[in-house]
KEKE-985064 format. One record per residue (C-alpha): x, y, z; residue in three letters. Coordinates in Angstrom, 2 decimals, m for minus. Layout:
N
SITE | X | Y | Z | ala;
...
***
This chain:
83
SITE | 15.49 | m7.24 | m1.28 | unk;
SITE | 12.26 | m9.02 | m2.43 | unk;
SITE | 10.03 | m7.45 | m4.51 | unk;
SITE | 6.22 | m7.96 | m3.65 | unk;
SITE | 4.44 | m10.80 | m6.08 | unk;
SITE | 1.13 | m9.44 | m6.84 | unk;
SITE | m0.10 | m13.02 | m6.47 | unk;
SITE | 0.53 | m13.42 | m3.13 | unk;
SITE | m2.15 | m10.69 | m1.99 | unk;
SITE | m5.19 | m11.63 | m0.66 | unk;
SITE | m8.12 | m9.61 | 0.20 | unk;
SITE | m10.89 | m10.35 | 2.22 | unk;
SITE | m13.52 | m7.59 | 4.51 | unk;
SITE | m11.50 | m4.66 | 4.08 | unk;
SITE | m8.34 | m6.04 | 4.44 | unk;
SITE | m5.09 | m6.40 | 2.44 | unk;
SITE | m2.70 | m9.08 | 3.28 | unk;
SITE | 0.31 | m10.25 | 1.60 | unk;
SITE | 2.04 | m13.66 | 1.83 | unk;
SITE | 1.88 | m17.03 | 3.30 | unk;
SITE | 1.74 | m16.20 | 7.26 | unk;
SITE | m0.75 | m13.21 | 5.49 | unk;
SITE | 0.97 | m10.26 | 7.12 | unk;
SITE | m1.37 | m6.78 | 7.01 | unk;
SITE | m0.18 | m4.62 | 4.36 | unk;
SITE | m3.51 | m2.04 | 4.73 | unk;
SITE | m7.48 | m1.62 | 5.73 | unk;
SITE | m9.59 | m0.30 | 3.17 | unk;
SITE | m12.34 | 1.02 | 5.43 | unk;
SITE | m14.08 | 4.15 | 3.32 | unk;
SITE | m14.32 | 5.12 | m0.19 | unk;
SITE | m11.66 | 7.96 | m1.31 | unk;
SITE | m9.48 | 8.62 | m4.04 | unk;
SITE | m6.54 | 5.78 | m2.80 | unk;
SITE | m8.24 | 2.59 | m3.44 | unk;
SITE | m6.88 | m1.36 | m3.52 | unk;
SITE | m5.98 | m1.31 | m7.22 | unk;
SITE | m3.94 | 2.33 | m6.54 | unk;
SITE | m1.91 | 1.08 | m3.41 | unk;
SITE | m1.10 | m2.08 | m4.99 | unk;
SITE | 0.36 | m0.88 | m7.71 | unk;
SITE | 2.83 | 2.01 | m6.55 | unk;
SITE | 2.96 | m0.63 | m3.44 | unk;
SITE | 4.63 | m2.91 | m6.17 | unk;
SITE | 6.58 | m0.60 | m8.00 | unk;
SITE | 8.66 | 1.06 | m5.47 | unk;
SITE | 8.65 | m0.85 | m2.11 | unk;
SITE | 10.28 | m4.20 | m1.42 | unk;
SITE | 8.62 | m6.55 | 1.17 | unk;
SITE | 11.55 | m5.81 | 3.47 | unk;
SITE | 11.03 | m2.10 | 3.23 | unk;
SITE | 7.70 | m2.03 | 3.69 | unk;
SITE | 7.09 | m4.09 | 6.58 | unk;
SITE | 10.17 | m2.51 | 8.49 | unk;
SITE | 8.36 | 1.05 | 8.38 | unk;
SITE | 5.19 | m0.79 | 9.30 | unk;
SITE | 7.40 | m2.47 | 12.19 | unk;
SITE | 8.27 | 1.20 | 13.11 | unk;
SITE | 4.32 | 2.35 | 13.34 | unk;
SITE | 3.76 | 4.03 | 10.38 | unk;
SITE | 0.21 | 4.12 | 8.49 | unk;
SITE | 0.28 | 2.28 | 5.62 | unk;
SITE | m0.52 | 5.53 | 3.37 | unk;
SITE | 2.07 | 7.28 | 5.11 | unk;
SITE | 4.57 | 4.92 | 4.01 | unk;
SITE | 3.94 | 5.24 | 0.44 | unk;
SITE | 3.43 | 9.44 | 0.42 | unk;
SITE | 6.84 | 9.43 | 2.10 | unk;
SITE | 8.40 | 7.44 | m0.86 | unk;
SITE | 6.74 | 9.20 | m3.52 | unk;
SITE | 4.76 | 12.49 | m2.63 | unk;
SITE | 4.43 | 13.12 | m6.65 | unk;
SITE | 2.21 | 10.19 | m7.22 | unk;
SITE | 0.53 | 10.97 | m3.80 | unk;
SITE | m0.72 | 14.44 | m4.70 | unk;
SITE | m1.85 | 13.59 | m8.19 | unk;
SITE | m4.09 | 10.80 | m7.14 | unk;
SITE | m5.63 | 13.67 | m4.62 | unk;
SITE | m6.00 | 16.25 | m7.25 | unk;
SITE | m7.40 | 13.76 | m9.55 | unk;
SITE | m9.59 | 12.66 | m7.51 | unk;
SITE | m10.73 | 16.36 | m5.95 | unk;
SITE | m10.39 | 17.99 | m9.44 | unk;
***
């Protein structure tokens, strides 16, 4: 299991790739309480590449894949950022 190397993200128009062959991690197309700086770092701390690209490979949202893993630090970004 590898875990993801916050130096191999690139970012460029809205969009979040990781690695060499710059796979698509996530689109960041509107303003809202999960931004780039939020995803990548829960994205870091509890997902491996493997893990995260096989839920992608099964269709699931990027967001989706990280409020499955941890619903706690899902909610209090959105209360945080409702109030």
């Amino acid at each position: 299991m590898t875990k993801f190397d916050k130096a191999q993200f690139t970012y460029f128009g809205g969009y979040l790739k990781y690695g060499p062959d710059n796979k698509f991690v996530a689109r960041f197309k509107y303003r809202g309480p999960f931004n780039k700086a939020k995803f990548i770092k829960e994205l870091i701390k509890n997902h491996t590449v493997e893990s995260y690209f096989a839920e992608m490979d099964a269709r699931k949202a990027p967001l989706t894949i990280l409020k499955d893993a941890n619903p706690d630090w899902y909610n209090e970004v959105i209360e945080k950022y409702y109030g």
